[in-house]
C-alpha angles and dihedrals in degrees: 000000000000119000119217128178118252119214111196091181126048084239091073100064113095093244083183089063109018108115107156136034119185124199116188124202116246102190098144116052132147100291092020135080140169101270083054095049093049087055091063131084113285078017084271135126119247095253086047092050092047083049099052092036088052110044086055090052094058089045095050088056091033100051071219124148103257112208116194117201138186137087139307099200084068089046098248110123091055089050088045091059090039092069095036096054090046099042104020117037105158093054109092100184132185106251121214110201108167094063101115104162124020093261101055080053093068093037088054099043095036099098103040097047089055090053094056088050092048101060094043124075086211121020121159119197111198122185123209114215145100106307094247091049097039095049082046090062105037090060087055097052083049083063087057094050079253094141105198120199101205163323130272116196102235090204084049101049100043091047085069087071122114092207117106092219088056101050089049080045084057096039100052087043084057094041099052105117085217108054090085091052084047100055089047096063090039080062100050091041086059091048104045103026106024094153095055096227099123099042086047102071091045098048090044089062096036106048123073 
């Protein structure tokens, strides 16, 4: 399998390169549906709100494009922009909002994305998210000749703020009794189905 490289510290990240963050959406995981994900603050789930919060974060550092991708169906894109607005004001990201599954991400953005890498001599794309999710999608978007350069923590990253909101963000993330379960699926996702394709067909028919 594909190596890419994992920053744990927004330092880490090459701010000279750096031209794209993506932060995908997670509002379904093992313990947590939907339903569950629309009850919390922004209406998203605690992995979808590190990923948003993170990869502005990064953008914010980076002077890098954030893309932010997922579905609106599952209200993520609004939440998405809810925090961004708030927190981040100055970021103004592309939203992505017909991204259902992790695949579809990398098939929608694709283009574009090669686009972008085509017409720099040096372009990084770095995604924020949990390590398993994240290295999921960046094989996709290989599939796609969407090289990424790397991987930034979300958890990580966010726990770096100095806002209150932000760290119990962090600590409720750490202290879910699922996430284990979750990465663990995330892993074997990556292993038995890497291209996304059978998994595909089932969570098209079984997300909203």
């Amino acid at each position: 399998m594909l190596k890419y490289e994992i920053y744990r510290s927004i330092y880490q990240v090459p701010a000279d390169t750096t031209k794209v963050i993506i932060s995908p959406g997670r509002q379904f995981s093992l313990g947590h549906n939907v339903a569950d994900a629309n009850r919390q603050q922004y209406g998203l789930s605690r992995m979808s709100q590190l990923n948003v919060i993170a990869g502005a974060m990064v953008a914010e550092a980076t002077k890098a494009m954030l893309i932010v991708t997922g579905n609106e169906k599952a209200g993520f894109i609004k939440g998405a922009e809810r925090i961004l607005v708030g927190q981040f004001p100055e970021i103004h990201p592309f939203l992505d909002s017909n991204s259902p599954t992790t695949i579809a991400s990398a098939v929608n953005l694709g283009p574009m994305l090669k686009n972008i890498v085509d017409n720099y001599d040096i372009v990084d794309v770095v995604i924020t998210s949990d390590e398993p999710q994240a290295k999921r999608l960046a094989d996709m978007f290989n599939d796609q000749a969407v090289p990424i350069r790397g991987i930034a923590i979300a958890h990580n990253i966010v726990a770096q703020s100095q806002i209150p909101e932000h760290q119990e963000l962090v600590g409720r993330y750490l202290s879910d009794k699922w996430r284990y379960l979750e990465t663990a699926k995330q892993i074997g996702l990556r292993l038995f189905d890497r291209h996304g394709t059978i998994l595909e067909g089932l969570a098209q028919n079984a997300r909203p």
